[in-house]
TORBA-832062 format. One record per residue (C-alpha): residue in one letter; x, y, z. Coordinates in steps of 0.02 Angstrom, whole numbers, plus 50000, padded with zeros to 5 digits. Example, Ala and Ser with C-alpha at 12.3 -4.5 7.8 and 13.67 -1.06 7.14 Angstrom:
BEGIN
A506154977550390 S506844994750357 
***
This chain:
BEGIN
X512214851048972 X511904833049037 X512974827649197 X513854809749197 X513394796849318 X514714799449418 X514314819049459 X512604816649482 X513314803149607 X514324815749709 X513024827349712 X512614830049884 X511144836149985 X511804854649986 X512234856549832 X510534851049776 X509794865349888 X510944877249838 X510304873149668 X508664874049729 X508304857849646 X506604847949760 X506634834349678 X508794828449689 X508424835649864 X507184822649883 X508174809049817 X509634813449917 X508384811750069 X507914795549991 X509614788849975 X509694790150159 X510464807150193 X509864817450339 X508844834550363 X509984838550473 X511664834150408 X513404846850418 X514234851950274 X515864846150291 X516744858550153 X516124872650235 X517074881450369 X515244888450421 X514654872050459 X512934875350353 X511474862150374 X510344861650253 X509144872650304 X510564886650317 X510994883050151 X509164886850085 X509124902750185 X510914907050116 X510194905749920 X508444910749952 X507834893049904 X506094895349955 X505164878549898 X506924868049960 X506554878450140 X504784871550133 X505064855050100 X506374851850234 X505264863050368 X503994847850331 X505324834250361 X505674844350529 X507234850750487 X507974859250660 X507624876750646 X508724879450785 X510394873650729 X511854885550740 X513614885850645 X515204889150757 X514884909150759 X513164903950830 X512154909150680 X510264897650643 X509614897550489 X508374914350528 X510134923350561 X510684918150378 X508994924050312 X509254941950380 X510814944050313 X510744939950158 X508924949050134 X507884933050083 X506194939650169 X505204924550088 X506414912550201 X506174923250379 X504244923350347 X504394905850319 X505294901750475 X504144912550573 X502714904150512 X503524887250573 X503584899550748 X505514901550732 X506274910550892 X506864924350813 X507594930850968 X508964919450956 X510684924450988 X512264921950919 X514014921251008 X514144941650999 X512474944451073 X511564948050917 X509784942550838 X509124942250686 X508534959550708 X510334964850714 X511024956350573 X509554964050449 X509914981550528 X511864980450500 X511564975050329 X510114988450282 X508674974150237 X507404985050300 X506254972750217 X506814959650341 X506644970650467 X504994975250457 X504604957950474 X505494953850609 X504704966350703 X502974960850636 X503644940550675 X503884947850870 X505814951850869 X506414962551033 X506924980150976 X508024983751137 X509014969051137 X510664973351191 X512334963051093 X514004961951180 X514344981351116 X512664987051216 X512094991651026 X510064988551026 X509504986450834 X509475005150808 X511185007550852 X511754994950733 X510685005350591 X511515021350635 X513235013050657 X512975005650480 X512145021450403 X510405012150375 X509295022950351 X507685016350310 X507885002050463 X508235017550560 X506555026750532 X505685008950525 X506575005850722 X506195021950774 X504325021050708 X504065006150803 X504655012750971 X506565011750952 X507425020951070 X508655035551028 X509105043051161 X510045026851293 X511855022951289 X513175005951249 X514315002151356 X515495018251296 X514205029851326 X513765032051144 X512005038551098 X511715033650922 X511975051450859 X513945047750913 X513905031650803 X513075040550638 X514375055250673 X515835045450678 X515465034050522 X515045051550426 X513315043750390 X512415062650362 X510835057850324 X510585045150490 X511205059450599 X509995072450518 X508335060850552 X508985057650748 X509145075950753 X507485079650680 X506685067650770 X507415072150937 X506165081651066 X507845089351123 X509055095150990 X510425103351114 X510315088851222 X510805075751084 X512195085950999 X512825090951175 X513075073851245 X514575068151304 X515315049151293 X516355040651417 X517895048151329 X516755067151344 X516675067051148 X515255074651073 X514675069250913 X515345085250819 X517025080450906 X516975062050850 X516625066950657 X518065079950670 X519255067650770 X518805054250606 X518595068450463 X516965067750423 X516805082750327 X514875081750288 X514415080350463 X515435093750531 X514765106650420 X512885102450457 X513405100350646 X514275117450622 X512795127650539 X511685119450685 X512675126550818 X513045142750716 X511875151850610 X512785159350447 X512165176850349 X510735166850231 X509495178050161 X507795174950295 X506495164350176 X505035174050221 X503255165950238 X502165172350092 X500435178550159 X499865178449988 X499335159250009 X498545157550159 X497965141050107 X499705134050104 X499985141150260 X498455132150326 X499065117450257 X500625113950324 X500335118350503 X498855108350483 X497465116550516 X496085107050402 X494555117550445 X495435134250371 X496145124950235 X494295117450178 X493445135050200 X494605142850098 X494365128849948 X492565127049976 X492105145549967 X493135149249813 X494475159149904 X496065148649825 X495855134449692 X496255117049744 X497725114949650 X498585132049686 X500235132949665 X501715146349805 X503025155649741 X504045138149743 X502655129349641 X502195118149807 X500465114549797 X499355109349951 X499635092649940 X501315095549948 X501175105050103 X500065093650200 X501025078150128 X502845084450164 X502225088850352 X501215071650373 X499515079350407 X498425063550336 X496845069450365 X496995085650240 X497945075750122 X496625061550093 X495245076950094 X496315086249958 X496315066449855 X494485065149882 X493965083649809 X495085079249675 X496655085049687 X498155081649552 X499525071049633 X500615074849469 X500845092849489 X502905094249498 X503665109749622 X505165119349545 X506445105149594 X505425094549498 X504475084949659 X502875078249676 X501895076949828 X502405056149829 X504355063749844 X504065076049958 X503295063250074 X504645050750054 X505855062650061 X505355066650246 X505035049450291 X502985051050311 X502695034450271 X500625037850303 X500525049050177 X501615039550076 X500465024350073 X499055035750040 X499635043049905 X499995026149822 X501625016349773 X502405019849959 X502275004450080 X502224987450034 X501204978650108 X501744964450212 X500634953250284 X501324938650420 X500454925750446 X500864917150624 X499704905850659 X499744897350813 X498934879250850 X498454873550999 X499364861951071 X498344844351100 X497144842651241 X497554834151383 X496604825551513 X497424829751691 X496784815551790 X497534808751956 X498504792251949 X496994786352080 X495754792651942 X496484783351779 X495834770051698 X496274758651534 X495794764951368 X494784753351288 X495584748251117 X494254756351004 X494774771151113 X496554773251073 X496024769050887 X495234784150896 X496234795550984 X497844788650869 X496594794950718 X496284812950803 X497994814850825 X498394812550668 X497024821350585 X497714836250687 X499664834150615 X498804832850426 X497744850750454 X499334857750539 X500544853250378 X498834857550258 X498934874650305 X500744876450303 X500644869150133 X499074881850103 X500174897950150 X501764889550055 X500734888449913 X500334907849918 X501984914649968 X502524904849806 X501294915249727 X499754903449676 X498064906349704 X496734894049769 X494824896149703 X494214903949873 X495544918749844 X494914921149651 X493334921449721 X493804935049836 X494624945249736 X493264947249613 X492074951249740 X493214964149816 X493404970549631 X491554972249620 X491264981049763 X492684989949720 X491964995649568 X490245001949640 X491265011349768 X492135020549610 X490345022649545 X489605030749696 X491085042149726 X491225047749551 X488845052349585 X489235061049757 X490685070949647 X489335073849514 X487755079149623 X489355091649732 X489805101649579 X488085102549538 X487285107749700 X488915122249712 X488425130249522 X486625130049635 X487185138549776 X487965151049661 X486545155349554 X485425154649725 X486735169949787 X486635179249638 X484775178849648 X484935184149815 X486005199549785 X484915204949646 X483235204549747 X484215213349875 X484625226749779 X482915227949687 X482025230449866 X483345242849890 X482565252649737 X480835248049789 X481085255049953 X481975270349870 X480815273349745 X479285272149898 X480135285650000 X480305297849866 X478635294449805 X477805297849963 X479015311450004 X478475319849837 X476495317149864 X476105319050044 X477145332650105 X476295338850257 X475645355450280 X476245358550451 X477145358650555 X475715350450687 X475385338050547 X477125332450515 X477335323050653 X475825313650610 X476045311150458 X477815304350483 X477235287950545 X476355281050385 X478065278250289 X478665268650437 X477195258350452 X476895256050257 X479085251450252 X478535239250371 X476765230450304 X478055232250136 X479645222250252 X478185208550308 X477675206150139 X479365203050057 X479745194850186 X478455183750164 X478695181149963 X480445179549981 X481365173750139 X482665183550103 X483335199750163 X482225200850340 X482375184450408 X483515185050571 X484645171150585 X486265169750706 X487685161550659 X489355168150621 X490155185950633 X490155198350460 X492205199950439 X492845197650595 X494215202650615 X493705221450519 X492325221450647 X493615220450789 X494955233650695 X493385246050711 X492795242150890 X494825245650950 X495065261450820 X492995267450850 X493035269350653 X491105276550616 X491395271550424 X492355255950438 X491005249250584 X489555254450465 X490405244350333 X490495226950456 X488835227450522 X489345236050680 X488105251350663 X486115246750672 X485435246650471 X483945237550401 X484885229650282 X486515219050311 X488285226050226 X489205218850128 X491065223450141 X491725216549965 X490385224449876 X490915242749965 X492655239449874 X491945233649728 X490965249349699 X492385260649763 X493485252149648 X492245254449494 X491875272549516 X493755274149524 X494005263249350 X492645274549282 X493495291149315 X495205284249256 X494295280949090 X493795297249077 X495365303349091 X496035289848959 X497065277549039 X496795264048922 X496905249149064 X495405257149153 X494475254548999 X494935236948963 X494325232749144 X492685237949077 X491355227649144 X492825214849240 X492815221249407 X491765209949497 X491595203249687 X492575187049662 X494055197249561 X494515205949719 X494025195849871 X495245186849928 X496285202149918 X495135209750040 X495255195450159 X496985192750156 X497285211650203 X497145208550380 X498265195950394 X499845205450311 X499585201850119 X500975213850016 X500595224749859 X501545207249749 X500225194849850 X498815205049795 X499485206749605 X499815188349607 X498025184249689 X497195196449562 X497945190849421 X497505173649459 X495465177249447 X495915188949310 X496525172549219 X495015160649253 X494015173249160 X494075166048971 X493495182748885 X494795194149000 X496475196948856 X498215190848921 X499275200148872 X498605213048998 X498265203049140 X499995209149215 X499445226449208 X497905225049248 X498135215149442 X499455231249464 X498015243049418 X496765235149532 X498025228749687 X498415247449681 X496755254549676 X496065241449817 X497365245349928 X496855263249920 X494935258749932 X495315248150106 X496355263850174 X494845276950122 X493725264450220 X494635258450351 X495605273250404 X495745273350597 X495975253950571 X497535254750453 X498315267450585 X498035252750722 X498805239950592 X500265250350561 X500725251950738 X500485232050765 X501725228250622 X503005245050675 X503175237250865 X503135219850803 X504785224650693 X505495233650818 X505355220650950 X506175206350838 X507465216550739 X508165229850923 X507805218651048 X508025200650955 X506865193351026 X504875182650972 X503405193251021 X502465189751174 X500825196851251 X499445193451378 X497555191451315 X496345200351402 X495775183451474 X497765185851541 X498135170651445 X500095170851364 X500385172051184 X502235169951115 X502235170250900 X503465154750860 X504315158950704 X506095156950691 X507265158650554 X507835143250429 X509515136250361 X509575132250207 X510905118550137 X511235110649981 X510905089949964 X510935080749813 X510425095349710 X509135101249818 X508545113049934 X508055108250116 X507545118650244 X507985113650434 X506915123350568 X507795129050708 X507215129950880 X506875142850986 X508495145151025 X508755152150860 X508635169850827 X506745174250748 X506055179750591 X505885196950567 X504795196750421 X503745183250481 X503485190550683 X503115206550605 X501835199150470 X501035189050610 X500845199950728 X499245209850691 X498075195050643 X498845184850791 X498335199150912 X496495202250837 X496295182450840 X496665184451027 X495365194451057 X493995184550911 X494575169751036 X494135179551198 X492475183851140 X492005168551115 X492535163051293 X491705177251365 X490145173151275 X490335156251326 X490435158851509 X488955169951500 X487995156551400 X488225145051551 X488075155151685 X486385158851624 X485885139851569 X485915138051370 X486865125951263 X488385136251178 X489305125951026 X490605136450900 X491845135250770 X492925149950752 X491665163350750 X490245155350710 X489045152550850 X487635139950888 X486285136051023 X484415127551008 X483155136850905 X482235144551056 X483785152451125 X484625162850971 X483785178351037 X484665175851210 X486285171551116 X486285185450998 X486015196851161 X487605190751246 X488555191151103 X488415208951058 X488325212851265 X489935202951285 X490945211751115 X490435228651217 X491145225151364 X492795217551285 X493035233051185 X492575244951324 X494065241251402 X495535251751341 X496565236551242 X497855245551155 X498445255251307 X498365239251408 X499525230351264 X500685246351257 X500995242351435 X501185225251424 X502385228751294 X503095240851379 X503315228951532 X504305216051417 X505655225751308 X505435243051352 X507515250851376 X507955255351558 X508915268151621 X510395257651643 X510435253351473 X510535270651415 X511855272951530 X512995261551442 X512215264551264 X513255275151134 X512435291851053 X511735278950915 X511205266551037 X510135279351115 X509385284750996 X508685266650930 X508265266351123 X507075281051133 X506415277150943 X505865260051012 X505125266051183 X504305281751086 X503525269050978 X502775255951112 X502075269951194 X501475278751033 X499505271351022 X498565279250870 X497115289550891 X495335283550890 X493705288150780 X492005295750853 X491035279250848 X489805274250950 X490075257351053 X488525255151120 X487625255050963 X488125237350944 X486945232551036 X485465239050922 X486385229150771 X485245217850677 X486665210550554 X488135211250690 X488225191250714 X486985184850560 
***
């Protein structure tokens, strides 16, 4: 629809910006009205440049920023055009003010900046521009409210994390002695008081904190009946009777993963032990661990081996959600589709050069000299307005030849990036199928020298039996010296089972269970006792196991004999390894029944039975063979669960370097927020986990000690001038010192495990909760008799096996 003549001749030079027409606004310019001019019909008193940050009229802001518009002009509540801008959310407009170098510090008549007004208004947009464009983040208004006060005031959430993330302080006061917790509590904005308290170094000292009137911020939502705030503020002060969420030990990985330790998490995916994109009890995968905590650095590993970033968790998250959902904006952008990216440009020009000359000093400019200066001067102005013009151009969204150009180079590059990666992923996958057809071969000529040597010692026991007794000793000597011409040779062809290398312990934490409990078969079973070929732990169970199968099938139990020829090493290992740190008889069905799956020929429908069958029968295989070190476990987990349930109270001991341990697991609370589940952590002023202090406790302890033999062997490595260099129990030095390290090593485990450790952690123990007399005293019959249950059991250590310490020493395989 056409206007008359007579409209188009009213139209004035705001209502062509609010139209966001250039070309009436350049008329109207034309016709002699002003940049600058007041709009009279408005009570706001708008110039034209706060009417093109009111609409968002980006090109109309351009224009009059060229025709030097004043940036600075303010309406009678003090607002300039960049205060406009931030209210209403046009982050176009505040870019383009900033890149005209807008103060964006200015203030209106309450105090307030820009900052302020995007905060109060929840532009978080705006605000992260602001902060980018220079904006103070403890500017104070007439209230004493800094920009993060307004957020929480206003229930902002996403300026709040942005403020905070940028150095935003929670934790001062406004001139009523409000922290900001007060403010979210007393608006009933729940979410902006549950990121200030998880945020908060000190929870009791931000929900105890008293204003000028003494109100807390549980007092201010109850004195304004805010229900929702009261009742988290309540079950943070309170703990109520929810079932304890205890940590499954059947996925150590996940465990790994969100306490972020990346060097157990890659060992465990790189060595088979758990698949990449193994899925808890809850269906949280890794990545939803590591991305729900913030640990980057696993996250982008777990992207780069190829993790899926689609798999869903019971509430139907994916690891994008879970990161969002706890504000880990890192991740977030890692994972894709998080951040936008904002880029500000604020260029700065330098301001024209000037010749400081004394009045004694000056002389006329000649006229081709001011010509020429007049033309510099000028040139300067046109590059200044080209490149405003230049970044106009691309916030509008157009594209100049140089940035086409760019971008397909980028895309290139991109593209043989992609290439490479996808190679690397190729040539990784096939040197791991290597690696594990080079171990196979390796186990099998193991065991054929085992026959050969065998098969030698029989034969030369059958054909040169000595006549007498003189003789025997005599003729003892040639089997040694033809086993070892026989070891040289093999040796020689193969590489394989007599070369001595020194790098990392065989089981650990086994091989410390039978040093404290002396176990002769356990020790023989970890490379503790001198053999001339290494042990292999898994393969003990696996042939335990077998022989068991084989005898069940006799008997015919029919799973026994549909396991035929499926009990292998990978079937049961990680049910092995995970039985020192606490796994249950459901972690081991579930971890069973996992490798029982990946085997395409294994049926179904009797996968369920058959992980119970073999959970069951490895359980009893690891008690047969580790008997004295199952006793020692026992007693671990028995005062552990004692000590948190009787006494209430984390468990705490000394290493024998004297060096204090305290287990940190406390219980959670679990509440209900927009149909899901979240789980707050409380501190240790909460009461702990029973299930998880108990669980914990016997790895925890036997790490102590893996962690003191390394510092022992450490200090004996320098004392005595060698390089020492570890990672967990793996130990390095130069090539011409592994004999010396190997020596302290095995010298250093003796003399740890000489000393009497579990009596010296009964009395620690002992020294810590043990019941006094005065307690009794006051106890009832019942009371008593918990008493003397929990002292008889700190005091109760388990009895130890026949084996010989010092033989250690003489081990080939001990640290291989």
């Amino acid at each position: 629809m056409t206007q008359s003549k007579e409209q188009q001749a009213t139209k004035t030079i705001h209502d062509a910006i609010r139209a966001n027409n250039v070309k009436e606004l350049e008329l109207a310019v034309g016709h002699g009205a002003s940049v600058n001019d007041i709009d009279a019909h408005c009570d706001d008193r708008f110039t034209p440049l706060h009417w093109a940050a009111h609409s968002g009229s980006l090109e109309c802001m351009h224009w009059l920023l060229w025709q030097s518009a004043d940036m600075d002009a303010q309406t009678p509540k003090g607002w300039t055009p960049a205060h406009i801008a931030s209210i209403r959310g046009h982050d176009a407009c505040v870019q383009a003010l900033i890149n005209n170098n807008v103060n964006v510090n200015a203030r209106d008549r309450r105090n307030q900046t820009c900052l302020h007004m995007a905060c109060a208004h929840g532009n978080s947009f705006v605000v992260h521009t602001l902060l980018r464009g220079g904006a103070d983040i403890s500017h104070q208004d007439v209230n004493g409210w800094t920009p993060v006060y307004t957020a929480a005031y206003h229930g902002r959430l996403g300026c709040l994390q942005m403020l905070v993330k940028w150095g935003g302080k929670l934790d001062d006061v406004d001139n009523e002695g409000n922290t900001a917790a007060h403010l979210a509590a007393m608006e009933g904005h729940l979410p902006c008081l549950k990121f200030i308290v998880s945020v908060s170094r000190d929870t009791a000292a931000i929900l105890g904190a008293r204003n000028d009137q003494g109100d807390t911020p549980k007092s201010l939502a109850e004195q304004f009946y805010k229900e929702n705030c009261c009742t988290y503020l309540d079950a943070l002060e309170w703990e109520k009777d929810h079932p304890e969420q205890a940590e499954n030990l059947a996925f150590p990985a996940h465990v790994a993963a969100y306490n972020g330790d990346f060097e157990h998490v890659k060992l465990l995916v790189e060595q088979g032990v758990v698949n990449i994109n193994e899925r808890d009890e809850r269906g949280a995968t890794l990545a939803h661990k590591a991305a729900g905590q913030g640990h980057i650095d696993i996250l982008r590993w777990l992207i780069e081996m190829g993790a899926s970033m689609d798999l869903t968790t019971q509430s139907g998250e994916t690891p994008k959600d879970v990161a969002r959902r706890f504000g880990q904006l890192g991740c977030l952008k890692l994972i894709g589709g998080g951040v936008d990216k904002i880029e500000t440009n604020t260029n700065q020009y330098p301001p024209p050069h000037h010749h400081h000359q004394n009045e004694s000093n000056r002389r006329k400019l000649t006229p081709k000299e001011e010509e020429l200066g007049r033309a510099k001067q000028k040139y300067d102005e046109l590059q200044k307005q080209f490149e405003i013009a230049k970044k106009n151009f691309r916030q509008l969204g157009g594209q100049f030849e140089e940035d086409h150009k760019r971008d397909i180079v980028e895309h290139e590059s991109q593209k043989k990036i992609d290439e490479f990666e996808a190679q690397i992923e190729f040539e990784r996958i096939k040197r791991e199928k290597l690696e594990s057809e080079l171990d196979e071969c390796r186990h099998e000529i193991a065991r054929l020298i085992n026959t050969l040597r065998s098969f030698e010692e029989k034969r030369l026991h059958t054909h040169h039996r000595p006549p007498s007794s003189d003789n025997r000793q005599h003729k003892h000597k040639k089997p040694s010296s033809a086993s070892s011409k026989q070891s040289r040779r093999i040796e020689k062809e193969t590489g394989m089972p007599f070369m001595r290398r020194n790098s990392d312990g065989s089981c650990n934490v086994l091989q410390h269970y039978a040093a404290m409990g002396l176990d002769d078969i356990g020790a023989a079973s970890v490379n503790l006792k001198p053999s001339d070929l290494p042990q292999d732990v898994y393969s003990v169970v696996v042939d335990q196991v077998e022989q068991e199968r084989k005898q069940d099938a006799a008997n015919g139990l029919p799973i026994a004999k549909i396991l035929e020829g499926f009990i292998k090493r990978k079937v049961i290992k990680q049910t092995i390894m995970t039985t020192n740190y606490g796994v249950t008889l459901f972690g081991a069905r579930q971890q069973i029944g996992r490798q029982l799956r990946d085997i395409d020929e294994f049926p179904r429908e009797h996968i369920s039975e058959a992980s119970s069958y073999l959970a069951q029968k490895t359980f009893i295989s690891l008690r047969e063979l580790f008997r004295e070190t199952r006793k020692i476990q026992d007693w671990f987990t028995d005062c552990a669960r004692l000590i948190s349930r009787v006494r209430d109270s984390a468990v705490e001991w000394n290493t024998p370097l004297n060096l204090p341990v305290v287990q940190p697991y406390y219980r959670e609370i679990r509440m209900r927020h927009k149909g899901k589940d979240i789980y707050d952590n409380f501190s240790s002023f909460a009461r702990p986990n029973n299930n998880k202090q108990k669980n914990a406790f016997p790895p925890n302890f036997v790490h102590s000690l893996d962690s003191t033999h390394m510092m022992m062997t450490a200090l004996q490595c320098a004392r005595n001038g060698i390089t020492f260099v570890s990672v967990h129990d793996s130990f390095w030095t130069h090539a011409c010192d592994v004999d010396r390290l190997s020596q302290y090593c095995r010298e250093q485990f003796v003399s740890l495990h000489k000393e009497p450790l579990l009596e010296i952690l009964s009395r620690d123990l002992l020294s810590k909760y043990e019941f006094k007399s005065s307690e009794y005293a006051r106890a009832d019959d019942k009371q008593k008799q918990t008493m003397k249950l929990f002292n008889d059991t700190l005091q109760r250590v388990p009895e130890r096996g026949t084996f010989q310490l010092e033989s250690v020493l003489d081990s080939r395989y001990f640290f291989s």
